[in-house]
C-alpha positions as CSV (number, residue, x, y, z in Angstrom):
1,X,16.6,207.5,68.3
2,X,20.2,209.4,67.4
3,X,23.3,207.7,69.3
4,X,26.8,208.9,68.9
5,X,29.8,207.0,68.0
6,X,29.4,204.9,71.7
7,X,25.6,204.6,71.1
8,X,24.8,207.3,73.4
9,X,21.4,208.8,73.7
10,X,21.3,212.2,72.1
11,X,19.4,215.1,72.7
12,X,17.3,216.6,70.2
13,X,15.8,219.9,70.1
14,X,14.7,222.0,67.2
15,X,15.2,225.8,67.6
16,X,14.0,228.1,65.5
17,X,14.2,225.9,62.5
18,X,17.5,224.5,63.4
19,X,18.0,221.0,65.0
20,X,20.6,221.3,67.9
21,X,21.9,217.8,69.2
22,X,24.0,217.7,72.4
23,X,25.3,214.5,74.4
24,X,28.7,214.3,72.3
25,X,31.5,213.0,74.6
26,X,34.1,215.2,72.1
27,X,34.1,217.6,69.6
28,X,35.7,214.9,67.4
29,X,32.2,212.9,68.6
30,X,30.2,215.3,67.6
31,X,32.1,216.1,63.9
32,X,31.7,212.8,62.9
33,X,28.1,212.4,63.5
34,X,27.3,215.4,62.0
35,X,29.6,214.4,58.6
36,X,28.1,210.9,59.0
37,X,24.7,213.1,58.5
38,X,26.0,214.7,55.4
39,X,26.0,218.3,57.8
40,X,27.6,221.5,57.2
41,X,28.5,223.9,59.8
């Protein structure tokens, strides 16, 4: 299961080939995770 940086359930959804996750508390939140994750956006 993918938590953010408080271990918060994330939601998952794939859409058209692209995985969309939403449940970030912040912007920052979200950044992090998705550096953690080695993502570029």
């Amino acid at each position: 299961m993918e938590t953010n940086a408080y271990n918060q359930k994330l939601n998952r959804y794939v859409l058209n080939d692209q995985i969309v996750y939403t449940g970030f508390s912040s912007f920052k939140d979200a950044e992090e995770c998705a550096h953690k994750k080695g993502v570029h956006w």
